[in-house]
Biopython code that builds the backbone (N, CA, C, O; Angstrom):
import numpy as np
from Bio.PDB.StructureBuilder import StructureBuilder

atoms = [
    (1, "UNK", "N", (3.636, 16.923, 16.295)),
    (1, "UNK", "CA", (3.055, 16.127, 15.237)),
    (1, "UNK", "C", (2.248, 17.049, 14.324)),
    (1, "UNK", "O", (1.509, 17.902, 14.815)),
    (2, "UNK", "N", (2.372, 16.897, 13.034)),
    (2, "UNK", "CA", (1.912, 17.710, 11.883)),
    (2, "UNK", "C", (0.860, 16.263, 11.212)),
    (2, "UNK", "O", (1.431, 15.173, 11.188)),
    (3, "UNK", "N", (-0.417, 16.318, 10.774)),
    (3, "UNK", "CA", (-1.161, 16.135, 10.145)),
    (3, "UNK", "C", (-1.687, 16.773, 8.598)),
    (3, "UNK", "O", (-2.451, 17.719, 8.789)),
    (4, "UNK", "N", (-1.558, 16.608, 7.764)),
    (4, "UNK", "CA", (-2.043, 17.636, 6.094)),
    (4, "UNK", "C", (-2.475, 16.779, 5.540)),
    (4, "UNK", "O", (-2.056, 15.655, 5.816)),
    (5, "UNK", "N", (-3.365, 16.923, 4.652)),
    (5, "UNK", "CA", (-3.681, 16.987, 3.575)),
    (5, "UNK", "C", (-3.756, 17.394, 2.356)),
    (5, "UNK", "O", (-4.031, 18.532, 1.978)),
    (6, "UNK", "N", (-3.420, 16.118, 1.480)),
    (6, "UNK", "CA", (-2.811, 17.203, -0.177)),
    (6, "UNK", "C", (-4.449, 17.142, -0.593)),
    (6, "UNK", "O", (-5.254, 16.210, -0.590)),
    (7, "UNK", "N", (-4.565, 18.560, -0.952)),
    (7, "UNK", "CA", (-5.660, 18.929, -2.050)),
    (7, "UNK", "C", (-5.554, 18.430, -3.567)),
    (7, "UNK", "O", (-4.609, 18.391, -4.355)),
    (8, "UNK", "N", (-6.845, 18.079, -3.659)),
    (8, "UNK", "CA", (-6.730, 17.785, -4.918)),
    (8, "UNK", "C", (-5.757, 17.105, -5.438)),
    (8, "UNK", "O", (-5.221, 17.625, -6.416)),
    (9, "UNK", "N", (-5.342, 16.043, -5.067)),
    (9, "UNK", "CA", (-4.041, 15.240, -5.013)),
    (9, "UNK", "C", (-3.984, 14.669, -6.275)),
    (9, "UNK", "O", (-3.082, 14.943, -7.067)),
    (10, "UNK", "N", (-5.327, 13.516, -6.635)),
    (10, "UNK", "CA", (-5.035, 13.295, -7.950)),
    (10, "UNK", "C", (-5.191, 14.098, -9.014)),
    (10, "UNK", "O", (-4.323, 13.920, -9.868)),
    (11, "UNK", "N", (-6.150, 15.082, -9.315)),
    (11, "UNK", "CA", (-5.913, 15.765, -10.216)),
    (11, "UNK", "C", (-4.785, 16.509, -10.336)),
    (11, "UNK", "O", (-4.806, 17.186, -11.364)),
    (12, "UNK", "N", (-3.756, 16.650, -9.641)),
    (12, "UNK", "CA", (-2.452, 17.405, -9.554)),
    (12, "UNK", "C", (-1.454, 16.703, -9.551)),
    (12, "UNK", "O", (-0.414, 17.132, -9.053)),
    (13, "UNK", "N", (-1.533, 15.387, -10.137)),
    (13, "UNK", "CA", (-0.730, 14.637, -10.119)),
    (13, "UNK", "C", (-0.340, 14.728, -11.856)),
    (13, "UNK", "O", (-1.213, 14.228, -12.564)),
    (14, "UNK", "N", (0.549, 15.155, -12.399)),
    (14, "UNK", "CA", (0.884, 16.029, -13.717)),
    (14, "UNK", "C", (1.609, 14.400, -14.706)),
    (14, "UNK", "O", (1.973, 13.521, -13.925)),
    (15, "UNK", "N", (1.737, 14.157, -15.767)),
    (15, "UNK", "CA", (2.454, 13.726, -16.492)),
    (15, "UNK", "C", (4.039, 13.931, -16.246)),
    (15, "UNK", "O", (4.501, 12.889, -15.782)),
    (16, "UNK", "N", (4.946, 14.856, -16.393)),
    (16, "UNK", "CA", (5.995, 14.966, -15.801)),
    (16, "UNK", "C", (6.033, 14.479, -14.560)),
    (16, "UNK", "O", (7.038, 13.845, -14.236)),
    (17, "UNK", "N", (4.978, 14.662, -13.620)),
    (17, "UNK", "CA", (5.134, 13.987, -12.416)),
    (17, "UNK", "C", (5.293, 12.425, -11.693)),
    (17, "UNK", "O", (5.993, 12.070, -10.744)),
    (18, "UNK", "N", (4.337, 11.655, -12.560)),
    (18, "UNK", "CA", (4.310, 10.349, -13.075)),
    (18, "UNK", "C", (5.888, 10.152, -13.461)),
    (18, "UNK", "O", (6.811, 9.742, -12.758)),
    (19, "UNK", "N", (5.873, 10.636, -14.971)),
    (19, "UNK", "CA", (7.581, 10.062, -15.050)),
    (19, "UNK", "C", (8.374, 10.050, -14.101)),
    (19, "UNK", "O", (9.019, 9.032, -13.854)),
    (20, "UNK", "N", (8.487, 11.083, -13.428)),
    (20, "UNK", "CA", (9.533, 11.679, -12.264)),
    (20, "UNK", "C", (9.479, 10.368, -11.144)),
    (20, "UNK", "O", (10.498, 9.901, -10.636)),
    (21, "UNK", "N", (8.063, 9.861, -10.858)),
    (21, "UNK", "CA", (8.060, 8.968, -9.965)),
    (21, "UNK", "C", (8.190, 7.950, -10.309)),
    (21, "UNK", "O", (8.247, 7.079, -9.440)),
    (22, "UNK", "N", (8.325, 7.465, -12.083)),
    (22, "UNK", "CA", (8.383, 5.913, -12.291)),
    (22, "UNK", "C", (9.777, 5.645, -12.633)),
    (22, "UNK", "O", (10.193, 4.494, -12.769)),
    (23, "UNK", "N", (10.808, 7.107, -12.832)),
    (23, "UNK", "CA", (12.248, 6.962, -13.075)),
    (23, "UNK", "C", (12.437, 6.466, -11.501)),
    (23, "UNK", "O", (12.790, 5.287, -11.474)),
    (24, "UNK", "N", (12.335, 6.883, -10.571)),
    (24, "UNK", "CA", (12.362, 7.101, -9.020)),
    (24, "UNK", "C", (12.278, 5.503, -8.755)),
    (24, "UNK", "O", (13.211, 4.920, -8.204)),
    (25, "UNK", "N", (10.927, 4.726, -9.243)),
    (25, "UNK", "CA", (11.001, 3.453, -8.719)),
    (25, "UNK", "C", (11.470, 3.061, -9.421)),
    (25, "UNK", "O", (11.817, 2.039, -8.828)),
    (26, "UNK", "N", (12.112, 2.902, -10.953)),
    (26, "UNK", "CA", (12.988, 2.314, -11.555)),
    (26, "UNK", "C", (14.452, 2.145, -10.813)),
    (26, "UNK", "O", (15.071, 1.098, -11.001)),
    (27, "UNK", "N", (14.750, 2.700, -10.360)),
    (27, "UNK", "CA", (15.899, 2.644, -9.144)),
    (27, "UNK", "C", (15.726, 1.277, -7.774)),
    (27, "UNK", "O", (16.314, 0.866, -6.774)),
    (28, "UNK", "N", (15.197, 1.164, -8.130)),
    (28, "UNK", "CA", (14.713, 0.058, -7.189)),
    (28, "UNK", "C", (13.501, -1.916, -7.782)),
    (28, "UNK", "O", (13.449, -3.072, -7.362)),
    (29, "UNK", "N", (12.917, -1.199, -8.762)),
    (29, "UNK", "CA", (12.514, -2.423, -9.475)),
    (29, "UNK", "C", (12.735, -2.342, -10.977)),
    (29, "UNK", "O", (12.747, -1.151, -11.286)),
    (30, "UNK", "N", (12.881, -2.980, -11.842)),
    (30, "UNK", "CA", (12.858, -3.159, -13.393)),
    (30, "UNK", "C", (11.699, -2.784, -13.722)),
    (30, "UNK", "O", (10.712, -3.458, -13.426)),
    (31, "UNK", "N", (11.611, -1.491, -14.478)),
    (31, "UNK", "CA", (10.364, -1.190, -15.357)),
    (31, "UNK", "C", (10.858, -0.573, -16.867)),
    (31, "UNK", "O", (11.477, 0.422, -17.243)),
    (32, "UNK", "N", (10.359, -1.491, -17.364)),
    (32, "UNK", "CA", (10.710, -1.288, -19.338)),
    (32, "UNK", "C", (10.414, -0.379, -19.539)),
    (32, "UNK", "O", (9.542, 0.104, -18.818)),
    (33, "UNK", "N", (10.936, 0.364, -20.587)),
    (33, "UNK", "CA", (10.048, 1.723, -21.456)),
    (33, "UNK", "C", (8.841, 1.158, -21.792)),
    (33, "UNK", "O", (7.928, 1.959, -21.594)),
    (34, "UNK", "N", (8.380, -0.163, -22.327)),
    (34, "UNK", "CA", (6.825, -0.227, -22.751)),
    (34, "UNK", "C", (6.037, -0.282, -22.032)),
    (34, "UNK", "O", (4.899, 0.084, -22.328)),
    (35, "UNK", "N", (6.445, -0.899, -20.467)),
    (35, "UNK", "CA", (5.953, -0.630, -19.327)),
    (35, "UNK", "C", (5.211, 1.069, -18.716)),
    (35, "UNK", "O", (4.100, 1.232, -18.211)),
    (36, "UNK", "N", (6.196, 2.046, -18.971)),
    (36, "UNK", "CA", (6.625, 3.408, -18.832)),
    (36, "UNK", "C", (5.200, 3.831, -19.894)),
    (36, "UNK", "O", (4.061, 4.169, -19.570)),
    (37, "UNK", "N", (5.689, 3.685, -20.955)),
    (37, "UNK", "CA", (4.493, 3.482, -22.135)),
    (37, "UNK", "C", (3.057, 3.414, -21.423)),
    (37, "UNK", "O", (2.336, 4.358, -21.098)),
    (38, "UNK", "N", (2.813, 1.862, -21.251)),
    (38, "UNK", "CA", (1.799, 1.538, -21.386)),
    (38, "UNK", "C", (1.329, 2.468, -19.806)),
    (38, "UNK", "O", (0.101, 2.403, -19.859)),
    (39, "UNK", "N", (1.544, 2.951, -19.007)),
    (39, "UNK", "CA", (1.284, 3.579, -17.531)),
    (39, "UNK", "C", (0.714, 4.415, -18.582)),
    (39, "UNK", "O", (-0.355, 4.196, -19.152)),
    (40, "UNK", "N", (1.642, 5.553, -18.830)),
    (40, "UNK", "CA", (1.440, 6.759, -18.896)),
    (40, "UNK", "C", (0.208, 6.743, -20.290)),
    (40, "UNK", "O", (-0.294, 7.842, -20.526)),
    (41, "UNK", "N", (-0.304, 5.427, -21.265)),
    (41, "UNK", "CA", (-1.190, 5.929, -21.982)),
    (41, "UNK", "C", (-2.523, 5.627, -21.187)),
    (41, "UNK", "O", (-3.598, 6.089, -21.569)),
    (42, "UNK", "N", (-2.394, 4.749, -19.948)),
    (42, "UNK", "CA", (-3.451, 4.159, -19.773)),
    (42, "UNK", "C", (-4.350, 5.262, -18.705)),
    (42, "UNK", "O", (-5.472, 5.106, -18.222)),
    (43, "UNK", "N", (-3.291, 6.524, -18.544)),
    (43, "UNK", "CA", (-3.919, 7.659, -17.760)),
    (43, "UNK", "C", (-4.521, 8.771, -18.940)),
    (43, "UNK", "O", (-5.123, 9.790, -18.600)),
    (44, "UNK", "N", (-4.225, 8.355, -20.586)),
    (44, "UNK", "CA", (-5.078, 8.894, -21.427)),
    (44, "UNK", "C", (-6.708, 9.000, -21.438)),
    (44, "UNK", "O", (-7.110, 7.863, -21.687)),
    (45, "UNK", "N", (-7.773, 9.849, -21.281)),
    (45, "UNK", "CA", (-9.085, 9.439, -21.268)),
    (45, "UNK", "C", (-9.219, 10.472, -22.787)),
    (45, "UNK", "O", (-8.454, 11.225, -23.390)),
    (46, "UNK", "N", (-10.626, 10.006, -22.960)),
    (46, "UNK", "CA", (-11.461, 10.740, -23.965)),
    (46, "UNK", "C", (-12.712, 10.214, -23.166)),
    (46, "UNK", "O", (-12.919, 9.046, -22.837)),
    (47, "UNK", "N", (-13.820, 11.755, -22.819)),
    (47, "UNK", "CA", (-14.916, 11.036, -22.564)),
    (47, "UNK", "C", (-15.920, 11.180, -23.650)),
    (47, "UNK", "O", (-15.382, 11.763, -24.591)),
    (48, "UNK", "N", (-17.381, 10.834, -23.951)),
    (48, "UNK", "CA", (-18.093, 11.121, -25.168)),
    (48, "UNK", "C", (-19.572, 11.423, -24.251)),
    (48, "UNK", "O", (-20.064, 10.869, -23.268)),
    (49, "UNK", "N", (-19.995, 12.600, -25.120)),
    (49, "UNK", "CA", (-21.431, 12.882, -24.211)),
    (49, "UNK", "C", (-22.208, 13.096, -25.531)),
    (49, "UNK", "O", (-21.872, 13.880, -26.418)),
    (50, "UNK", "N", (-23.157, 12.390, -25.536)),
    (50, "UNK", "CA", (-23.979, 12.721, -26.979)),
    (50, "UNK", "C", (-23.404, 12.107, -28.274)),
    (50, "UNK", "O", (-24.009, 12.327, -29.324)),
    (51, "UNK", "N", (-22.174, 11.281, -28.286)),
    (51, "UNK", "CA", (-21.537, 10.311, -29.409)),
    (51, "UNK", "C", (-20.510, 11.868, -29.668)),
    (51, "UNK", "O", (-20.031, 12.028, -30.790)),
    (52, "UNK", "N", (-20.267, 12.827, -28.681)),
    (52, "UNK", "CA", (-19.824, 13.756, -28.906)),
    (52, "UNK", "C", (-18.274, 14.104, -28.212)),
    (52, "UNK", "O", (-18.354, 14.524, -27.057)),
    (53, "UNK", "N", (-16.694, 13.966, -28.848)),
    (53, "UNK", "CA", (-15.944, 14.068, -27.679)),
    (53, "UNK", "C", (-15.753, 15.031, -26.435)),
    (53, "UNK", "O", (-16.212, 16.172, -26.480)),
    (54, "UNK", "N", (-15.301, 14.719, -25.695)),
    (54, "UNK", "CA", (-15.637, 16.331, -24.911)),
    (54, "UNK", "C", (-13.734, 16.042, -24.333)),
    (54, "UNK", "O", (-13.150, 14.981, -24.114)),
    (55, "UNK", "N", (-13.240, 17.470, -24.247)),
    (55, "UNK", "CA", (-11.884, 17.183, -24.434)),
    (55, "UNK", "C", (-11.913, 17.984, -22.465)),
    (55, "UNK", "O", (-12.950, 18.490, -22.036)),
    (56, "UNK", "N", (-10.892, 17.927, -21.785)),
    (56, "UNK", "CA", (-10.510, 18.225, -20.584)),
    (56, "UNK", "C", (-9.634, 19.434, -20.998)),
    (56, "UNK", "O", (-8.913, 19.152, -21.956)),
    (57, "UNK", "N", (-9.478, 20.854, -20.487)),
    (57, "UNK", "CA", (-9.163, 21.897, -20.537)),
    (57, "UNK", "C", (-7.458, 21.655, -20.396)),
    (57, "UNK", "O", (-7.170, 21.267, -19.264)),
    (58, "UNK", "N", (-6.520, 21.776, -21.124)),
    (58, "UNK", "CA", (-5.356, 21.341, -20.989)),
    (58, "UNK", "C", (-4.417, 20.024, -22.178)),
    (58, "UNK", "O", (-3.938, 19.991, -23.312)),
    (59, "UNK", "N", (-4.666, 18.798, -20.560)),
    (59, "UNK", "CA", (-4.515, 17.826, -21.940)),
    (59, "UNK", "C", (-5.540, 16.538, -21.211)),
    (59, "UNK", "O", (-6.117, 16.384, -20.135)),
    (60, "UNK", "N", (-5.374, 15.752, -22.488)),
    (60, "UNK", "CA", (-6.403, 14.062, -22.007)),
    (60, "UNK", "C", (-5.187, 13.506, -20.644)),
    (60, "UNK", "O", (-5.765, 12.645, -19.980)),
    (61, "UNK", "N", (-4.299, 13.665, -20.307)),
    (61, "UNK", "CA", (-4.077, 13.248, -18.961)),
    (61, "UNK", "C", (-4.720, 13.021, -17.511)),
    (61, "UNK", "O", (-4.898, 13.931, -16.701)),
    (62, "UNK", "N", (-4.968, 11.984, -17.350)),
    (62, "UNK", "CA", (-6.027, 12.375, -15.359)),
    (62, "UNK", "C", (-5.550, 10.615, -14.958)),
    (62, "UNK", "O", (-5.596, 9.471, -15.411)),
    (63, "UNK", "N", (-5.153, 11.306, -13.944)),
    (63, "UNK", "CA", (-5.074, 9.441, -12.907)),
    (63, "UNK", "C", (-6.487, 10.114, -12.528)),
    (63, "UNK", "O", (-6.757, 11.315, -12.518)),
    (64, "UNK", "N", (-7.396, 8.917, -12.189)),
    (64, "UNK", "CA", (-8.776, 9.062, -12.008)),
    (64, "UNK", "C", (-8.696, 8.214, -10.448)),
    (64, "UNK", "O", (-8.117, 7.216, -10.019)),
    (65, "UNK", "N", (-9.462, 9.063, -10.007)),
    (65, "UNK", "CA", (-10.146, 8.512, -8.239)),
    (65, "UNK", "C", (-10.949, 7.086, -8.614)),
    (65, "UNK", "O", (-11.418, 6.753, -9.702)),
    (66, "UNK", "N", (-10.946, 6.349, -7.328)),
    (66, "UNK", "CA", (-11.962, 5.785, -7.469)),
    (66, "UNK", "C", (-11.261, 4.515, -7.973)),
    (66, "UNK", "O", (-11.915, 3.543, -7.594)),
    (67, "UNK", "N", (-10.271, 4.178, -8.624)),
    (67, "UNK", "CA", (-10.029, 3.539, -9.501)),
    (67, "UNK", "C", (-8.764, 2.386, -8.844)),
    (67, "UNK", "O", (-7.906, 2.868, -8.104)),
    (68, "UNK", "N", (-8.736, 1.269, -9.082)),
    (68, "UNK", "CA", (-7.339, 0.781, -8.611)),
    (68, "UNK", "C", (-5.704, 1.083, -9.502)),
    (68, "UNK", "O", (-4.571, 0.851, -9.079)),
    (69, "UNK", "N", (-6.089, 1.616, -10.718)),
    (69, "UNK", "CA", (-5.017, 2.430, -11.574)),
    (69, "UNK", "C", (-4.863, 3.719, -10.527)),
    (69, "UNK", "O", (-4.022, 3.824, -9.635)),
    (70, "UNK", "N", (-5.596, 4.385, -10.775)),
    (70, "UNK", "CA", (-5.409, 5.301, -9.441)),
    (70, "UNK", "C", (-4.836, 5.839, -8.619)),
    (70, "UNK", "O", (-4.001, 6.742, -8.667)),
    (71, "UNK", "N", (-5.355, 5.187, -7.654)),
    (71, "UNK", "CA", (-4.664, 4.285, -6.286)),
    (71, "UNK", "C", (-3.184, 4.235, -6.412)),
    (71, "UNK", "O", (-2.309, 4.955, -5.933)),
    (72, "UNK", "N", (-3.129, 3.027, -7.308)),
    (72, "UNK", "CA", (-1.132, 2.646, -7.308)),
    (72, "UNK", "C", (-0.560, 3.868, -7.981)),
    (72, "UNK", "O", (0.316, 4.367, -7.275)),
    (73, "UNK", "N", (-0.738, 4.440, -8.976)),
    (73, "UNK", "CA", (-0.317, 5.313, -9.194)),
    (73, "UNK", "C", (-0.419, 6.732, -8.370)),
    (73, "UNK", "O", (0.332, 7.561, -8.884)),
    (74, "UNK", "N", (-0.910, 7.082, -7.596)),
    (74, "UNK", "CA", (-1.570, 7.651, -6.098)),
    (74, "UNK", "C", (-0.096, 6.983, -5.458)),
    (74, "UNK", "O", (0.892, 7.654, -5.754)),
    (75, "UNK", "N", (0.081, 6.171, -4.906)),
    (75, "UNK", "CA", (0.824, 5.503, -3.984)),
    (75, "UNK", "C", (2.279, 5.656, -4.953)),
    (75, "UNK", "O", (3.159, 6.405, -4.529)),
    (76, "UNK", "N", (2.400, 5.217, -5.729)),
    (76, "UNK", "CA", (3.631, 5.803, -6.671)),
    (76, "UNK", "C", (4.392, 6.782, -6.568)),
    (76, "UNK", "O", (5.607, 6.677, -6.401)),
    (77, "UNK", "N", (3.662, 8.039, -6.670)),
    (77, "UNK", "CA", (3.654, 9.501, -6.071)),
    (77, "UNK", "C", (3.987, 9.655, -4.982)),
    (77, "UNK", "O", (5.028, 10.199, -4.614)),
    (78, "UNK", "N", (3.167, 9.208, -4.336)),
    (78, "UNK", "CA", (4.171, 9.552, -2.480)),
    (78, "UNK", "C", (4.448, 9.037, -2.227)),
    (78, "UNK", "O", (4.452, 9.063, -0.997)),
    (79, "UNK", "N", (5.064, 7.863, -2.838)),
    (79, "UNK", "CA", (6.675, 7.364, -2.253)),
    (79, "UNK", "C", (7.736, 8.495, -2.950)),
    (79, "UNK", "O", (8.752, 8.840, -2.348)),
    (80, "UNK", "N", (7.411, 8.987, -4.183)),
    (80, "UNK", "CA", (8.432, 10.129, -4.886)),
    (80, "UNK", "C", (8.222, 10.784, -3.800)),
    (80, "UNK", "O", (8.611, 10.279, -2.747)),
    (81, "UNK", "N", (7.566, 12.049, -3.785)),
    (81, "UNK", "CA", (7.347, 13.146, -3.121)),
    (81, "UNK", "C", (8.372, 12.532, -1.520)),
    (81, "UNK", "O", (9.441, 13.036, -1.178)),
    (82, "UNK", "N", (7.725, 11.471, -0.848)),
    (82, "UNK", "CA", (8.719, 11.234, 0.598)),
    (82, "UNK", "C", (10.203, 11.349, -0.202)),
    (82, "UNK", "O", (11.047, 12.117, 0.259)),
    (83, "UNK", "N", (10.439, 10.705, -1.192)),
    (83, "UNK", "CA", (12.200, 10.679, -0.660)),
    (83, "UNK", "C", (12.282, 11.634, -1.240)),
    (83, "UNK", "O", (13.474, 11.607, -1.547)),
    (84, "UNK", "N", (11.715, 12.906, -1.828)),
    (84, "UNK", "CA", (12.137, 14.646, -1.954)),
    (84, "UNK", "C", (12.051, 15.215, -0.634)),
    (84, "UNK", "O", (12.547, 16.341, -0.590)),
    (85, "UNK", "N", (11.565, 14.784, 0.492)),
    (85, "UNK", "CA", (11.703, 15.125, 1.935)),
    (85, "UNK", "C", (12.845, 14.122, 2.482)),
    (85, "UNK", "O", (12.855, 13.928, 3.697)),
    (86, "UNK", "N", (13.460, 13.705, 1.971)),
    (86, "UNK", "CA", (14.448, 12.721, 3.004)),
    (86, "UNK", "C", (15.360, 13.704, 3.625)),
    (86, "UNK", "O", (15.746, 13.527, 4.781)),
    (87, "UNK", "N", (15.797, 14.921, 2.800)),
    (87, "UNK", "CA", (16.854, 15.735, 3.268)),
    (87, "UNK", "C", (16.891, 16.613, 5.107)),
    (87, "UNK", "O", (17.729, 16.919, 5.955)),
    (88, "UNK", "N", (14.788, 16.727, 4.814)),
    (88, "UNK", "CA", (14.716, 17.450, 6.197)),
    (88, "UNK", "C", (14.888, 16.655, 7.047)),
    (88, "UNK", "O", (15.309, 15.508, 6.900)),
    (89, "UNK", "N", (14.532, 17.266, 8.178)),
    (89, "UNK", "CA", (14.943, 16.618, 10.035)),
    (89, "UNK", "C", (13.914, 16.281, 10.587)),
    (89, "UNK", "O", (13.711, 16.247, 11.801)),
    (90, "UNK", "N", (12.812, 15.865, 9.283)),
    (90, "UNK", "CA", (11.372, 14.805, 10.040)),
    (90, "UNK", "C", (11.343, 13.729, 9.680)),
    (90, "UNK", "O", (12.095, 13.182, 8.874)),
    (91, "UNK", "N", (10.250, 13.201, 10.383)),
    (91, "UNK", "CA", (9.588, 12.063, 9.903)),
    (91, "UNK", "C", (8.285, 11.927, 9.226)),
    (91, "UNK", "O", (7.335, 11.798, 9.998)),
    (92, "UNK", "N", (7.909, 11.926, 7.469)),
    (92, "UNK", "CA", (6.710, 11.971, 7.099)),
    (92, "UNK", "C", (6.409, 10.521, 6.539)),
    (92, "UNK", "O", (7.068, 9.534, 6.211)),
    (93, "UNK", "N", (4.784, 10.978, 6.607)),
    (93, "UNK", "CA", (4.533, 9.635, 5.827)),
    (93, "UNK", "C", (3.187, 9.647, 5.376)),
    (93, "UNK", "O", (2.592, 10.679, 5.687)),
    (94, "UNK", "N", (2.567, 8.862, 4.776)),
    (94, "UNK", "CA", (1.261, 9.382, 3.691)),
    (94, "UNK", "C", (0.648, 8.280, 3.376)),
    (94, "UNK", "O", (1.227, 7.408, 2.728)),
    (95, "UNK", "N", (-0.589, 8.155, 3.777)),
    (95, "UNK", "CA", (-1.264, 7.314, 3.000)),
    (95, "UNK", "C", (-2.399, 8.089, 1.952)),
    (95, "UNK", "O", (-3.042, 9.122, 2.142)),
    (96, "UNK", "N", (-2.373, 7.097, 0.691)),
    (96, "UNK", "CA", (-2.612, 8.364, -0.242)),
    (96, "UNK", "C", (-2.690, 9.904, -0.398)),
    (96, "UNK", "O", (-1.769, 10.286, -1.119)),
    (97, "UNK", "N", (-3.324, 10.718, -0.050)),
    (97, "UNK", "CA", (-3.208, 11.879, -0.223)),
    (97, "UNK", "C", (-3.211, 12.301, 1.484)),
    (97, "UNK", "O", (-3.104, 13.508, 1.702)),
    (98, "UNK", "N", (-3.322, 11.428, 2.643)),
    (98, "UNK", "CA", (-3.427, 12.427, 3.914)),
    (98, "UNK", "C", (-1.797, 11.811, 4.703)),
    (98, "UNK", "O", (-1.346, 10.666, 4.668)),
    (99, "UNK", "N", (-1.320, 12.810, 5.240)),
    (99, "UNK", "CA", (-0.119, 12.646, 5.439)),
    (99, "UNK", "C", (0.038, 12.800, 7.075)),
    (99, "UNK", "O", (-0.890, 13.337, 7.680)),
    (100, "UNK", "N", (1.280, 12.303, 7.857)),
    (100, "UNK", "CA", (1.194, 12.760, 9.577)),
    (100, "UNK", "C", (3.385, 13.182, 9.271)),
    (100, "UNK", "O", (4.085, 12.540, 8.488)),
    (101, "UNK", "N", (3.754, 14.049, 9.922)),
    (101, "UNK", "CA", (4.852, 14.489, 9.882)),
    (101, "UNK", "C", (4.873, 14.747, 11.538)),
    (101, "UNK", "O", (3.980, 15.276, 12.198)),
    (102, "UNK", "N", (6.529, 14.066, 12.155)),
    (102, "UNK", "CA", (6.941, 13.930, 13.181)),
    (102, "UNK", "C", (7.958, 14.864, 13.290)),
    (102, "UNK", "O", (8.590, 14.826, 12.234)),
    (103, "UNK", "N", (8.601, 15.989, 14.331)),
    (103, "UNK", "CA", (10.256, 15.916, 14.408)),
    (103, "UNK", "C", (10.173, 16.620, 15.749)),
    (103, "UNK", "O", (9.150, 16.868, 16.387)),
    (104, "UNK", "N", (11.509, 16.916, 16.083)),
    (104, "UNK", "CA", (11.892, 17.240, 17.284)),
    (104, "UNK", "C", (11.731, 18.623, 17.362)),
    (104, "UNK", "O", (12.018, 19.221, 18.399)),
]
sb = StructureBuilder()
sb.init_structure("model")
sb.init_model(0)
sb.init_chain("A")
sb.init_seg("    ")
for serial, (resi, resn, name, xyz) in enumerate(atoms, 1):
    if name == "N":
        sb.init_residue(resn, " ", resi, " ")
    sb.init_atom(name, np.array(xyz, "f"), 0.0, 1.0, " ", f" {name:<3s}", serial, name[0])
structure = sb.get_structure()
C-alpha cells in the first residue's frame, strides 16, 4: 500500500488542466461551451489592496482553497488524473489532494 500526497495541489492545478478535465467529464455528462466558459472565468481573480490591483505572477487563474468552487473543481481533477493511471497494474484513489495506491 502506497499513501501520497499532491503538493500544492490547487495551486498547480493549471488552466489547460481544467480544460483537459472538463473535456474528460464531458464524455460522460453534457457540459455546454458556456458552461466550459463560465468554469473557467469564474477561476479568474483580481485582488485590490489599497483600491490598488495587485496582479498574481503569471496569469489571474487560481482554483482557490477553502472554497466549494474549489473543492469540485479539486475533485474534477482527480477523477482526470485517475483515468491517466487506468493503464498501470494498481489500484489508486484520492480524495482531494491525498491519495492511497494498492497493487500486487
Amino acid at each position: 500500500m502506497i499513501t501520497f500526497d499532491i503538493c500544492n495541489f490547487y495551486p498547480s492545478i493549471t488552466e489547460e488542466l481544467l480544460h483537459k478535465s472538463l473535456l474528460f467529464a464531458s464524455n460522460y455528462v453534457d457540459i455546454s461551451k458556456d458552461e466550459i466558459d463560465i468554469i473557467t472565468h469564474a477561476k479568474r481573480t483580481t485582488l485590490y489592496k489599497d483600491g490598488q490591483p495587485w496582479c498574481k505572477t503569471g496569469s489571474n487563474f487560481d482554483v482557490t482553497m477553502g472554497s466549494f468552487d474549489g473543492a469540485e473543481t479539486c475533485e474534477l481533477v482527480g477523477l482526470y488524473l485517475l483515468s491517466q493511471l487506468q493503464h498501470l497494474d494498481i489500484k489508486v484513489g484520492l480524495y482531494r489532494d491525498d491519495g492511497l495506491a494498492v497493487t500486487n
